[in-house]
C-alpha positions in Angstrom: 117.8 -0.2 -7.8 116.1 3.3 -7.8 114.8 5.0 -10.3 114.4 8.8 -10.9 112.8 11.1 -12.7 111.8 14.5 -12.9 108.0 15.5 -12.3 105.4 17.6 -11.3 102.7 17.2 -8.6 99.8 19.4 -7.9 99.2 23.0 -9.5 99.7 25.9 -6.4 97.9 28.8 -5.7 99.3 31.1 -8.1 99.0 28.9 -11.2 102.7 27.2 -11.0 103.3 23.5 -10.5 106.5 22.7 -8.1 108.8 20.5 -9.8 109.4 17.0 -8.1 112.3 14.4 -8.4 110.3 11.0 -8.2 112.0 8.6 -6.6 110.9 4.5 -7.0 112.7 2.0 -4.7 111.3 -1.3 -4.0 107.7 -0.5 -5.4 107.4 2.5 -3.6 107.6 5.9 -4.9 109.2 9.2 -3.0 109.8 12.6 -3.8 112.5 15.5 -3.2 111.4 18.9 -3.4 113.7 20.5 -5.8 113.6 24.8 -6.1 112.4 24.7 -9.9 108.8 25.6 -11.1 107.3 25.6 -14.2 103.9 26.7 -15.8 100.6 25.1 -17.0 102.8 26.2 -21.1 105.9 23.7 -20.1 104.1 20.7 -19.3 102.3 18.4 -22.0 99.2 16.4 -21.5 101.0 13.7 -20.4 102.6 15.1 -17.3 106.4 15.8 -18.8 108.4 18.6 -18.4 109.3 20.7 -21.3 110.7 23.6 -20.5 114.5 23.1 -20.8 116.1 24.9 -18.6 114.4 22.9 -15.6 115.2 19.9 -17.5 118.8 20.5 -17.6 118.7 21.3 -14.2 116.8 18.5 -13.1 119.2 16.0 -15.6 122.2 17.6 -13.2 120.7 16.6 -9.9 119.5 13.1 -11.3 122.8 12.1 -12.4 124.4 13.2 -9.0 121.9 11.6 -7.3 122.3 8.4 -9.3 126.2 8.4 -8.9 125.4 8.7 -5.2 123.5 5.8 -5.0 125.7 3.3 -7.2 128.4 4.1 -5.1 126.4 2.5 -1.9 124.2 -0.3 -1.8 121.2 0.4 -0.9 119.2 -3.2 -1.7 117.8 -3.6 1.5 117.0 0.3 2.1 113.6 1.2 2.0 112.5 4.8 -0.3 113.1 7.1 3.1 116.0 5.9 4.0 117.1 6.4 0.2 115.8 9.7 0.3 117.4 10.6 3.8 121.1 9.4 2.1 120.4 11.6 -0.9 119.2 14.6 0.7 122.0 14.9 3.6 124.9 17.0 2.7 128.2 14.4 2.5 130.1 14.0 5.7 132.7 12.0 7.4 131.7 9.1 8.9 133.6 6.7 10.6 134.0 2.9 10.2 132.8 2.1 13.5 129.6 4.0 13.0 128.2 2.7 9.7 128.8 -0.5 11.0 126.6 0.1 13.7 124.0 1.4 11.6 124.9 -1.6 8.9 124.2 -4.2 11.7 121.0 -2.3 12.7 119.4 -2.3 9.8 120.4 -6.1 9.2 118.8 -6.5 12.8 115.2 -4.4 11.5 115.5 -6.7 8.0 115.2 -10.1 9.9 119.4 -11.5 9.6 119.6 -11.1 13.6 122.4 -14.1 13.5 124.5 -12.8 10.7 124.5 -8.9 12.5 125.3 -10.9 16.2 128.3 -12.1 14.1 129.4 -8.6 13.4 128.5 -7.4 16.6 131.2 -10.3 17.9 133.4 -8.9 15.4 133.3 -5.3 16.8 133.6 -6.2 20.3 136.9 -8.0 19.7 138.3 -5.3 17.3 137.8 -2.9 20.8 140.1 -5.2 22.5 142.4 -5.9 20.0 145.1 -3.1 20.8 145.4 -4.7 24.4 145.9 -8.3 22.4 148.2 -7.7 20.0 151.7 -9.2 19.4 153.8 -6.0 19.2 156.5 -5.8 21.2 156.5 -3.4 24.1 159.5 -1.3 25.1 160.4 -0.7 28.9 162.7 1.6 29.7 164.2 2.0 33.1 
């Protein structure tokens, strides 16, 4: 499971740190840019964030961020891809799609046999209207 959290990085030009949300997946860490800065005053020795406003703004964007991700498994994602899912604005997909990409990835993680099962399972689902057992009117 990922972890979040709201940090800065480096201090810029003009004195302001840009503030980060850190995300850790799988021992590796990733961040997303948010549009919040803060001053060398809001942040302690330690690195946290105190000035509240960003806080509250950061506690919204982790929260949707986490109900994002408990709503899709992402286990065998690395950080980009959890990233990528996070950052891209919420469209429709269809079924047929994300299983291609769902039997991809299991293809790039090494379960080549269980995604050639799906793969058999997608090929007959394109036949299946041609198959099926309804009854077909003819009308002379």
């Amino acid at each position: 499971m990922a972890t979040l959290k709201a940090v800065v990085r480096k201090q810029r030009a003009d004195g302001f740190y840009a503030v980060y949300i850190r995300i850790v997946h799988r021992s590796r860490m990733g961040y997303i840019k948010t549009n919040k800065i803060v001053d060398a005053a809001h942040i302690t020795k330690t690195g946290e964030i105190t000035d509240s406003v960003v806080n509250e703004y950061c506690s919204y964007i982790i929260q949707e961020y986490s109900d994002r991700l408990n709503r899709t498994d992402v286990t065998l994602w690395d950080v980009k891809e959890v990233i990528e899912h996070l950052t891209t604005v919420d469209e429709e997909v269809s079924f047929s799609k994300y299983e291609r990409n769902y039997i991809s990835r299991m293809e790039k993680n090494g379960h080549a046999r269980t995604a050639k099962n799906y793969m058999k399972g997608q090929k007959e689902k394109a036949f299946s209207p041609l198959l099926s057992d309804t009854p077909k009117i003819i009308l002379h």
